[in-house]
Backbone bond lengths (Angstrom), bond angles and torsions (degrees), N, CA, C in turn:
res aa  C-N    CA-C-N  psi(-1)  N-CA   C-N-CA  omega(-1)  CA-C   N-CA-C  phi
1 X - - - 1.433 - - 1.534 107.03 -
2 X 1.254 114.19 124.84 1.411 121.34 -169.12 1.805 97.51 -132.79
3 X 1.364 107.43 172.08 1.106 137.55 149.91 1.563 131.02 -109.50
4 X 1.334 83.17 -5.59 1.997 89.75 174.30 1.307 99.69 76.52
5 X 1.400 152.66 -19.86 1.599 138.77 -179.16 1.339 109.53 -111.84
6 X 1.474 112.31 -82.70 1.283 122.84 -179.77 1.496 114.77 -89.33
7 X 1.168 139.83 -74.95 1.451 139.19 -157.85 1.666 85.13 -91.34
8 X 2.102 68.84 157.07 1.958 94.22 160.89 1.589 101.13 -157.96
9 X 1.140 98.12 136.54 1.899 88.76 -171.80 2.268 102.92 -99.10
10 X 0.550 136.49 -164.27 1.681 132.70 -164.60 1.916 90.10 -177.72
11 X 1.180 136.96 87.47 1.199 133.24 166.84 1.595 106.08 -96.45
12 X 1.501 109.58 85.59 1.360 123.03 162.90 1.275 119.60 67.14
13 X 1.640 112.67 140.51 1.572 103.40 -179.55 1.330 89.91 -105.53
14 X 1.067 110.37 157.05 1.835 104.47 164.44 1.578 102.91 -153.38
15 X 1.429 93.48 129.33 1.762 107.50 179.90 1.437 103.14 -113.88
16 X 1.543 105.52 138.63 1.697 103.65 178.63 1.497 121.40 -62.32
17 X 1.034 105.82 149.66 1.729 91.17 -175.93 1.450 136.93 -42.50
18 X 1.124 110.49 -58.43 1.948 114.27 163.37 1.227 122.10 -15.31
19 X 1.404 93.71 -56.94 1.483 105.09 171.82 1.632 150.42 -84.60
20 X 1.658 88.44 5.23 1.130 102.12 -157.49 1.945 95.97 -83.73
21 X 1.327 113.90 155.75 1.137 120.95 178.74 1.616 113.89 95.43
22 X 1.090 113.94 1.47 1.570 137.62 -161.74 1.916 111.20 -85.30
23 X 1.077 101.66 -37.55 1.465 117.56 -170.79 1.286 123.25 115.38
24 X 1.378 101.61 -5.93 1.870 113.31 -170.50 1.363 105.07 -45.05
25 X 1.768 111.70 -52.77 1.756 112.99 -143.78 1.979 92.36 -78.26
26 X 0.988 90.95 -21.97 1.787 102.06 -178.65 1.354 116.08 -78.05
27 X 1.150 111.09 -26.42 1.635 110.22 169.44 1.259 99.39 -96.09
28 X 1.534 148.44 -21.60 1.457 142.47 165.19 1.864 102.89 -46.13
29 X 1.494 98.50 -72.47 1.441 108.40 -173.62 1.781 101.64 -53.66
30 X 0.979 142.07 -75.06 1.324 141.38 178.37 1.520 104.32 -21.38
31 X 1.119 129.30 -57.39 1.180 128.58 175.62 1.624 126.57 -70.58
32 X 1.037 109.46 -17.07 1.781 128.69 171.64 1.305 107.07 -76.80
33 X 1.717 117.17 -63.42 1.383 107.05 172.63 1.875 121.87 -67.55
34 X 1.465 108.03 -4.86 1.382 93.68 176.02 1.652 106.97 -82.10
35 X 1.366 109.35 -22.93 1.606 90.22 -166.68 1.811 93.58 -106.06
36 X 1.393 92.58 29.41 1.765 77.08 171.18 1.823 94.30 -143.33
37 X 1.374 93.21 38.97 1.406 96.97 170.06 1.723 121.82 -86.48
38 X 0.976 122.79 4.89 1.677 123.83 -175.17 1.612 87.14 -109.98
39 X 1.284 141.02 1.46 1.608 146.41 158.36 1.577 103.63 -65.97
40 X 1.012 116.99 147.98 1.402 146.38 172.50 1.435 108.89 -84.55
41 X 0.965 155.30 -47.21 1.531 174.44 -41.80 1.232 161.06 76.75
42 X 1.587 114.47 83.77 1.232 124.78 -146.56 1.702 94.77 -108.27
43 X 1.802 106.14 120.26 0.932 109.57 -163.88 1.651 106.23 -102.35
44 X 1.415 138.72 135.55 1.338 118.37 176.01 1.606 98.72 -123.57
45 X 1.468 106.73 159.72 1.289 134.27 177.67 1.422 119.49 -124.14
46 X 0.428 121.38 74.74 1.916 138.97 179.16 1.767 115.76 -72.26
47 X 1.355 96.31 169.92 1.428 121.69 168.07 1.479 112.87 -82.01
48 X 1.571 113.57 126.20 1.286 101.69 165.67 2.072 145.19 -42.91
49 X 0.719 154.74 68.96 1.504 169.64 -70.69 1.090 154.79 104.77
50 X 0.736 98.32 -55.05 1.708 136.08 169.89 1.437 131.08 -67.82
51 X 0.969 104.19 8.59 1.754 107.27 -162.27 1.157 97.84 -100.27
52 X 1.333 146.31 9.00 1.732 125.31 156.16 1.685 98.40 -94.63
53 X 1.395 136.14 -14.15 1.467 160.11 154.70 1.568 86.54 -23.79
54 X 1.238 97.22 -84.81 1.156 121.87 -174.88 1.653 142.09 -38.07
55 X 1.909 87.63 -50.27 1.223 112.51 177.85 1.613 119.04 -70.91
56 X 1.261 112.32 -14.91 1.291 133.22 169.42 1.590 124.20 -80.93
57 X 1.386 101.33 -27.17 1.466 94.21 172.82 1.820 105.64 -107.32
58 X 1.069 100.40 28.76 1.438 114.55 161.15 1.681 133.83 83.40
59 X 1.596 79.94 11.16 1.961 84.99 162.90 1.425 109.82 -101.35
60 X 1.322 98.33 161.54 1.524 133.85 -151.91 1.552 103.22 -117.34
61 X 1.699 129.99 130.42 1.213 101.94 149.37 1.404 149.92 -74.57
62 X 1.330 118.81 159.35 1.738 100.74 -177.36 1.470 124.11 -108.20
63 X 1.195 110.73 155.80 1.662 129.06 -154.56 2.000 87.64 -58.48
64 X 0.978 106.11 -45.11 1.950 97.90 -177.48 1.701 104.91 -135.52
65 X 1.462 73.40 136.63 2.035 79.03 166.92 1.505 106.97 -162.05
66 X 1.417 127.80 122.74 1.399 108.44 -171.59 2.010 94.81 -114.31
67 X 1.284 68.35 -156.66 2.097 87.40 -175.89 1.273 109.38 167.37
68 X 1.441 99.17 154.81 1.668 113.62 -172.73 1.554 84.11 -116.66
69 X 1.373 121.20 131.22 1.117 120.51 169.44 2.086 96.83 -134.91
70 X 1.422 108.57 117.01 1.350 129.14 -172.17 1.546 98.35 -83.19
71 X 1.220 111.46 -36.54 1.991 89.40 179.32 1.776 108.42 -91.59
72 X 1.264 89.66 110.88 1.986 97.38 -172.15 2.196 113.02 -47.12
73 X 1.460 84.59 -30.94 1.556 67.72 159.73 1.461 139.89 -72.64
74 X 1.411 112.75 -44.00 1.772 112.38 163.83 1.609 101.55 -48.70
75 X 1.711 132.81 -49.99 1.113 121.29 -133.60 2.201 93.53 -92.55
76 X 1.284 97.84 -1.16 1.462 96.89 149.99 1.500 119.40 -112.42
77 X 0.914 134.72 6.44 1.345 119.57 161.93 2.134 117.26 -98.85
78 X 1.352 84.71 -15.69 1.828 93.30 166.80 1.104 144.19 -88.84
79 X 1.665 95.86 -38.24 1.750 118.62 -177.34 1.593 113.40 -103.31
80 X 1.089 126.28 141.91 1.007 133.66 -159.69 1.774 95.43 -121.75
81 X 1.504 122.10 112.68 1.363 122.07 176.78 1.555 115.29 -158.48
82 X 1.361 93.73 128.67 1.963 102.25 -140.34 1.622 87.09 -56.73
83 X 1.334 92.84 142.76 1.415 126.09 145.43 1.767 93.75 106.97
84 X 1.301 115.03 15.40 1.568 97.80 -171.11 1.541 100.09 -111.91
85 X 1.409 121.19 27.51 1.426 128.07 166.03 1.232 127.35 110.28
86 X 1.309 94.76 -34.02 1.654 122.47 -177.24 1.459 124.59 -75.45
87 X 1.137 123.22 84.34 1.646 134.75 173.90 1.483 106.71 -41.74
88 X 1.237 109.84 133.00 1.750 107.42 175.53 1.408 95.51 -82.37
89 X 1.411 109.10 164.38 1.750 108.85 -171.48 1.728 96.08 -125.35
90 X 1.078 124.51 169.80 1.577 136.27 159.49 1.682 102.50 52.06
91 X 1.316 124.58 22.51 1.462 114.70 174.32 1.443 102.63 86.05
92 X 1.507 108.85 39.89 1.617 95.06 173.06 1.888 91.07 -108.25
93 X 1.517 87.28 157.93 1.841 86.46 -167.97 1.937 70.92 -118.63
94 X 1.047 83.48 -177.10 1.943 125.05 -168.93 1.613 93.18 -40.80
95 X 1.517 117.95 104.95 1.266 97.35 156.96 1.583 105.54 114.08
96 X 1.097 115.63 -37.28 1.688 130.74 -179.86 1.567 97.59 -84.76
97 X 1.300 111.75 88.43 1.476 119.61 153.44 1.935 138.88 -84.97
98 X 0.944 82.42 -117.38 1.755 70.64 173.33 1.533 122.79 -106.22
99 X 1.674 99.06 -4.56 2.117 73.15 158.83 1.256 135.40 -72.44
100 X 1.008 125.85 161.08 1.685 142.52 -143.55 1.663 91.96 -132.76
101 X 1.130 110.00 150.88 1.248 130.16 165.48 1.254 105.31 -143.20
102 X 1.964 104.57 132.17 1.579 132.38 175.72 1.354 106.34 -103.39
103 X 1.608 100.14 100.30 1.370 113.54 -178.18 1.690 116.16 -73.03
104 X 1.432 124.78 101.53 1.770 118.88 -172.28 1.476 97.86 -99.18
105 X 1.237 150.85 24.73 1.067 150.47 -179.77 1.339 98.94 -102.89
106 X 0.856 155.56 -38.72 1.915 159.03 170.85 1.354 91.45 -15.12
């Protein structure tokens, strides 16, 4: 989901299992950021896991990202808010869950 200028949102790749490990989800994304390369900011939202997946094809996390998540189970396995058990992982502080930011300014 794009706007064609600035944003592009990326809600998850998901490959069936068999296949997974194959190169599929990597040639999906390779091909997403090529035709959404004249975008400014391609934002992804993912599954918890995955984020060195990720971090490899060159998104970044970002300094803020919130969400209302109404079924209390996602909104503990996503959100990170002290004291509810959940250790932030990789330098994510309060609140920085799994969107990614694809930094094209490098």
């Amino acid at each position: 989901m794009s706007d064609g200028v600035f944003n592009a949102a990326i809600y998850d790749v998901v490959v069936h299992q068999p296949y997974q490990g194959t190169g599929i989800a990597r040639l999906l994304l390779e091909d997403m950021i090529a035709q959404l390369r004249e975008v400014s900011c391609i934002q992804l939202i993912a599954t918890t896991g995955n984020e060195p997946f990720y971090a490899k094809m060159g998104f970044r996390k970002l300094k803020t990202g919130m969400a209302i998540y109404k079924n209390q189970q996602l909104a503990q396995e996503y959100i990170w808010i002290k004291g509810n058990g959940r250790k932030p992982t990789n330098g994510f502080r309060p609140y920085n869950f799994t969107p990614l930011f694809l930094d094209w300014m490098k």
